[in-house]
LUMZA-800011 format. One line per field, with one value per residue (C-alpha): residue number from 1; x, y, z. Coordinates in Angstrom, 3 decimals. Example, Ala and Ser with C-alpha at 12.3 -4.5 7.8 and 13.67 -1.06 7.14 Angstrom:
i c(1_2) .
u c(12.300_13.670) .
v c(-4.500_-1.060) .
w c(7.800_7.140) .
This chain:
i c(1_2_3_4_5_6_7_8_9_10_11_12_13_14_15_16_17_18_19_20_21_22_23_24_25_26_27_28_29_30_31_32_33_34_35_36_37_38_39_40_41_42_43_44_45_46_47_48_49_50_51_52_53_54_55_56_57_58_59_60_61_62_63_64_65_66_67_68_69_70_71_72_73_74_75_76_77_78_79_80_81_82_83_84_85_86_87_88_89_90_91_92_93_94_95_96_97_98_99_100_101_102_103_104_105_106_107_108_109_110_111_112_113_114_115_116_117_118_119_120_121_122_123_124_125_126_127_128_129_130_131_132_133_134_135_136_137_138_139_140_141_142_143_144_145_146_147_148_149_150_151_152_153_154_155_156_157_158_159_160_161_162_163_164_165_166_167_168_169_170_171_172_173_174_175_176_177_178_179_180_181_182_183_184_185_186_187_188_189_190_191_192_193_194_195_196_197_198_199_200_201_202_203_204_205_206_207_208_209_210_211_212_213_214_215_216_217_218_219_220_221_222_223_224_225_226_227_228_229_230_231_232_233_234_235_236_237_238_239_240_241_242_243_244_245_246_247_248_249_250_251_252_253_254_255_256_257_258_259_260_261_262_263_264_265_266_267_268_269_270_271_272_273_274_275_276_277_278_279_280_281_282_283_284_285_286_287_288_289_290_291_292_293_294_295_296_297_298_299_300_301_302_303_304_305_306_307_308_309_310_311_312_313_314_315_316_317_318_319_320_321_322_323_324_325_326_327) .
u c(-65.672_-67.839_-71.629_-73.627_-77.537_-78.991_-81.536_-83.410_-84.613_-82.629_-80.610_-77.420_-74.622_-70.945_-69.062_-67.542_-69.315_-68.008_-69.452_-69.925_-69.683_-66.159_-67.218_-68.787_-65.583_-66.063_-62.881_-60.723_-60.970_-63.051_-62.114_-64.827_-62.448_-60.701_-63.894_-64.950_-61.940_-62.499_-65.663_-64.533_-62.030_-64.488_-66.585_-63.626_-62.835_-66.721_-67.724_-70.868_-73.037_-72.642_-73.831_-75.020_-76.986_-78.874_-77.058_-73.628_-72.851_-75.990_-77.091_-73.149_-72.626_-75.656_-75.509_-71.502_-72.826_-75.809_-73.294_-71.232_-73.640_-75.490_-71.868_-70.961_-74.650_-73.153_-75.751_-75.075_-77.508_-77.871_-78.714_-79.174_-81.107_-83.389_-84.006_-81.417_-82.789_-80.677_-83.142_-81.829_-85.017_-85.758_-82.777_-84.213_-87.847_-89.535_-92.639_-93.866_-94.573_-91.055_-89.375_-90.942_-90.196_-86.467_-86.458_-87.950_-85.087_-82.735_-84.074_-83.515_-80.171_-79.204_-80.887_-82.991_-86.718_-85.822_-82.954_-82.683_-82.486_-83.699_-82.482_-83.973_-80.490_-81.896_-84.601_-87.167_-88.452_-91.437_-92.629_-94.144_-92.677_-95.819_-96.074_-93.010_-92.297_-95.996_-94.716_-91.641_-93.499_-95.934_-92.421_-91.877_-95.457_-94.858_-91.778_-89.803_-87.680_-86.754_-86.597_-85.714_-83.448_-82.260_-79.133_-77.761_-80.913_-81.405_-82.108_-85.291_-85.828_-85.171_-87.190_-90.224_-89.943_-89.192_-92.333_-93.931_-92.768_-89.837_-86.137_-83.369_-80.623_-79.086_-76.364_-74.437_-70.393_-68.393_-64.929_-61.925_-62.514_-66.076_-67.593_-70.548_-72.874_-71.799_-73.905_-77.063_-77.548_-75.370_-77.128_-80.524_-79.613_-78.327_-81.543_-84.174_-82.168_-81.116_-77.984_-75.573_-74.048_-70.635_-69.472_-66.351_-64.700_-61.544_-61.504_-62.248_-58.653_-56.841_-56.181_-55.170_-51.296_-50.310_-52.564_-54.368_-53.000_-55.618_-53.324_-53.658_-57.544_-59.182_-61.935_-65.231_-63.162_-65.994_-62.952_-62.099_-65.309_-64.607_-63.279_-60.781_-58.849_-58.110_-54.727_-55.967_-56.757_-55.206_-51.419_-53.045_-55.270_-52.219_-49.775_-52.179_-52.532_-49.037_-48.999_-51.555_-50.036_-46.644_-49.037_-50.900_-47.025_-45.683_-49.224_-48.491_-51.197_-51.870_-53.877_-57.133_-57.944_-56.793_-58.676_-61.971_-61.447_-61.310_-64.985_-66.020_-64.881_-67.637_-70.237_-72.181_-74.699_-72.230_-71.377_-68.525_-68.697_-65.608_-64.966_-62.307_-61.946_-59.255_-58.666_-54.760_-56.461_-59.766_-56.762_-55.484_-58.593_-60.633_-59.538_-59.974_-62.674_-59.936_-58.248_-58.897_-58.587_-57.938_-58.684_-54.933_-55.136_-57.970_-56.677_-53.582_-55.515_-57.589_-54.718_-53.281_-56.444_-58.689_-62.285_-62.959_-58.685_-60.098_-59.390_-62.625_-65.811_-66.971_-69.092_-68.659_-71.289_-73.712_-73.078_-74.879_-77.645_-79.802_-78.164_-79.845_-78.075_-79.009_-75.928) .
v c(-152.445_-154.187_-154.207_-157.356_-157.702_-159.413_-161.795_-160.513_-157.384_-156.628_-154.082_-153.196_-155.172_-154.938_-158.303_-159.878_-159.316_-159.952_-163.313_-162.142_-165.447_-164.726_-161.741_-164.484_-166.662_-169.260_-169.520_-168.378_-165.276_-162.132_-158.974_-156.394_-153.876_-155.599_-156.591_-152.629_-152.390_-154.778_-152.948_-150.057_-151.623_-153.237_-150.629_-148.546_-151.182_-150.458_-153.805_-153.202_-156.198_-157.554_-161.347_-162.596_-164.873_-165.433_-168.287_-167.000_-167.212_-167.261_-163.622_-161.881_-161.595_-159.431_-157.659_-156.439_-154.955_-153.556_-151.333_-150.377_-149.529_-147.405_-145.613_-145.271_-144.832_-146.245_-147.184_-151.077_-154.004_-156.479_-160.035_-162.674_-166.084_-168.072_-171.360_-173.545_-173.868_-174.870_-178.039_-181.137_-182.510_-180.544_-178.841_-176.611_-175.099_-173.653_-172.903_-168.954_-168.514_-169.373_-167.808_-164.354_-163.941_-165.138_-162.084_-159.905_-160.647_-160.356_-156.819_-155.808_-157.089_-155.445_-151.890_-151.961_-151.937_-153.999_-156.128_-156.897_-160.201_-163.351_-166.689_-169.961_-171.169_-174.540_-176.509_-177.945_-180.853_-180.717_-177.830_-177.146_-175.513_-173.365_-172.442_-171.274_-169.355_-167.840_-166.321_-165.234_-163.469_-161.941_-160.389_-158.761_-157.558_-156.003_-154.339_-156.226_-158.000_-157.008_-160.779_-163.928_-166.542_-170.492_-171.952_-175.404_-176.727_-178.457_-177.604_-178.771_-177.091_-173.530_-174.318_-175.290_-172.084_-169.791_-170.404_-169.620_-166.374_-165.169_-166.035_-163.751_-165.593_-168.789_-169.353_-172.748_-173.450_-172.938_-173.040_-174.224_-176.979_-177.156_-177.632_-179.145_-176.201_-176.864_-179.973_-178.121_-174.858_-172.667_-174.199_-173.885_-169.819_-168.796_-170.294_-169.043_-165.163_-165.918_-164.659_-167.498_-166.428_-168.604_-168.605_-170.050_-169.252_-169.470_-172.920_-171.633_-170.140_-172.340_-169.948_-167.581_-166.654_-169.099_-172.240_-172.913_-175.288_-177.572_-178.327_-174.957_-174.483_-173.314_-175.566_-174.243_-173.688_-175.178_-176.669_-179.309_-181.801_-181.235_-184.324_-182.377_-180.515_-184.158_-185.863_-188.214_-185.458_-182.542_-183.118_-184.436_-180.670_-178.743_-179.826_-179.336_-176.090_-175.403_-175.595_-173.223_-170.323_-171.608_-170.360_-167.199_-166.470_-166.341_-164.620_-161.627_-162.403_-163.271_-166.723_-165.451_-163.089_-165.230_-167.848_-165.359_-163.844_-167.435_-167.789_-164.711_-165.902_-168.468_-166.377_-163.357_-164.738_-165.543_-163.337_-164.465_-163.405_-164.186_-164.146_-162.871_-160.750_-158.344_-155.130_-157.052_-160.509_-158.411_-156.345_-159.302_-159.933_-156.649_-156.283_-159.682_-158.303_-156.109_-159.531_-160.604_-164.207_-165.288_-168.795_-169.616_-168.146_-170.313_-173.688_-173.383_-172.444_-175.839_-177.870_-177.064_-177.531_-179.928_-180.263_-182.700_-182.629_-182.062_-184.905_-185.757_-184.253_-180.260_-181.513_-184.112_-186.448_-184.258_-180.840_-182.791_-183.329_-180.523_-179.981_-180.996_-183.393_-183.750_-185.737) .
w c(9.617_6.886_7.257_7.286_7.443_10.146_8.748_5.361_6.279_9.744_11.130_9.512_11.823_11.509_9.824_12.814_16.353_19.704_21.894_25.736_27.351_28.809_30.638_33.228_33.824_31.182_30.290_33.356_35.506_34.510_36.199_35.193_34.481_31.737_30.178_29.942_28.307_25.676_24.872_24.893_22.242_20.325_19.679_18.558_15.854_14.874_16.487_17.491_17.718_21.176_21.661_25.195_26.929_30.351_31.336_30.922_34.262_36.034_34.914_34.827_31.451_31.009_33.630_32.947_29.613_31.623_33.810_30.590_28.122_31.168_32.176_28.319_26.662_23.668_21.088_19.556_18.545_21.148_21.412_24.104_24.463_26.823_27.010_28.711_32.346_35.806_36.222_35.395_34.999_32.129_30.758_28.256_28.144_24.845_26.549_25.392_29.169_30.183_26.975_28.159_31.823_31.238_28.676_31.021_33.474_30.518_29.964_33.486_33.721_30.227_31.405_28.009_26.672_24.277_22.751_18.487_18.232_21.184_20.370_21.492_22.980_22.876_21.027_24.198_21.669_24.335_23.459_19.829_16.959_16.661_19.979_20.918_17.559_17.973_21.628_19.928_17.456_19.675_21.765_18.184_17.455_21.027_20.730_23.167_20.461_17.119_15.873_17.008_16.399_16.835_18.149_18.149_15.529_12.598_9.129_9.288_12.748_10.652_7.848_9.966_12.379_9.064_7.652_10.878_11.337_9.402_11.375_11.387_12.505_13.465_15.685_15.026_16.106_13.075_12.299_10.751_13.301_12.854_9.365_10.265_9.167_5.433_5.542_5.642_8.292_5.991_2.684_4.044_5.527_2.738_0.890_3.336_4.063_7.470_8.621_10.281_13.317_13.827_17.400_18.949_15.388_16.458_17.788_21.934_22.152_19.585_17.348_19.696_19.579_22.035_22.277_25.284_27.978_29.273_32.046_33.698_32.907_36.074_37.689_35.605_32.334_30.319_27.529_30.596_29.423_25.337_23.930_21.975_24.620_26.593_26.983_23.774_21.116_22.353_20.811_17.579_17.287_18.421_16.354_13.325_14.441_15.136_10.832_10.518_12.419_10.945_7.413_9.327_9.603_5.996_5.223_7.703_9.524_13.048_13.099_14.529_11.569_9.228_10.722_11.044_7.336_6.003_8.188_6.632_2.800_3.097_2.657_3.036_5.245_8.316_10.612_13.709_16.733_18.295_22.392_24.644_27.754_26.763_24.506_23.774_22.673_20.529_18.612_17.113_15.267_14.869_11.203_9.943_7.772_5.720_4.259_1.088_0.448_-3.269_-4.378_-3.588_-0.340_0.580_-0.815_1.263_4.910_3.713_2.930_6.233_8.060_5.843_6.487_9.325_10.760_14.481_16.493_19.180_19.462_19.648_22.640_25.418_25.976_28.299_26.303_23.748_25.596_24.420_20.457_17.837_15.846_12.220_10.461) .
């Protein structure tokens, strides 16, 4: 696997990473015992950067790597966020106070002293920039945290917190789906040293080998409220989608690592960290980072899938809620 930094002067991560959020149920049934096995997998294929968060699924996420990295003792650079809250009155909550004890629960439900990197899984406009990057970096000068990051924000969001206290990475949706970090978050990363962190890069199961089929998504499949699975856009982004693995074909490749080496062609600064719950479904993308693209290579995948073909929005109408939107 290909090394990436994390941030300007962070830890030494592999290219691609793996996203957690499955190992709760997000997207359909998660037995523990397959997701062991995918990280077992994934740290065979020298992923080793393991993305989480306390709100995937109420505390599960974290605490299924908690019981595998204390039965394996395998060694890997972990991050997870706070910030998004159950409360509907205030959905997200910046305050240092509040930032800390959901870390400290993190912690416990990890089994660690300390994870690498803590995002700020939403901005709480409430709250000010200085403050809550001032408690962040006090979790650093302690020991608890090896940096922090942002997720969701906008350019001027990372610029501001930056020059607070220096930011190692941002985590934005981006994809062959989603472009909308090229107007800005990837510019102003790549500017400032910060390491973009794409998740859902391969379009939340579309470019899987077999397309998802929102008519047999279970009851909390989060993809049920996203404008572009519904009965309007759905056909449209399948069929467009249908051409690109028609292309991953003829290239030899399967469409998730063609799709994830084209994410990884963009530039040095991003790093993927693509989701699933099985060792079958992480194999056909663990060596995406092995595939060179040449210029030829790349205007084909784009001609195929042109910037902005996705038909409906990334988020419905309340997922937006708590993003900030910039363009």
């Amino acid at each position: 696997m290909q090394d990436r930094t994390l941030g300007q002067n962070g830890p030494t991560i592999p290219a691609i990473g793996l996203g957690c959020m499955s190992f709760a149920g997000a997207f359909g049934t998660a037995r523990d015992e397959d997701s062991f096995r995918c990280l077992d997998a994934a740290v065979d294929a020298g992923i080793t950067f393991l993305d989480t968060a306390n709100i995937y699924g109420a505390g599960r996420s974290e605490e299924v790597l908690g019981r595998w990295l204390k039965s394996t003792g395998t060694q890997v650079t972990l991050a997870t966020k706070g910030g998004i809250t159950r409360d509907p009155a205030r959905p997200t909550n910046n305050d240092p106070a509040y930032l800390r004890a959901e870390l400290e629960g993190s912690l416990a439900r990890l089994g660690v002293d300390r994870v690498d990197l803590y995002y700020v899984h939403r901005r709480d406009p409430s709250v000010p920039l200085e403050d809550t990057i001032g408690g962040l970096a006090d979790l650093v000068a302690e020991g608890k945290i090896g940096g922090y990051g942002l997720s969701e924000v906008a350019p001027h969001t990372i610029r501001a917190a930056h020059a607070i206290h220096p930011c190692l990475a941002v985590q934005s949706e981006y994809s062959l789906w989603t472009r909308l970090p090229e107007l800005g978050v990837l510019q102003t990363c790549e500017a400032l040293g910060i390491s973009l962190v794409a998740f859902a890069p391969l379009a939340r199961g579309m470019f899987g080998r077999v397309a998802p089929d929102p008519a047999t998504m279970g009851e909390n499949d989060l993809r049920r409220d996203i404008p572009r699975f519904s009965p309007a856009n759905y056909p449209a982004n399948l069929a467009h989608i249908q051409r690109f693995r028609t292309l991953a074909e003829e290239m030899g490749q399967t469409p998730s690592a063609l799709a994830l080496a084209w994410l990884l062609s963009r530039s040095d600064r991003v790093i993927p960290i693509p989701g699933t719950r099985t060792a079958e479904h992480l194999s056909d993308w663990a060596d995406a980072d092995t595939i060179h693209l040449s210029a030829e290579d790349i205007a084909r995948i784009e001609s195929v899938l042109p910037a902005g073909f996705a038909h409906g929005d990334r988020y419905s109408e309340g997922q937006w809620k708590s993003v900030e939107r910039y363009c």
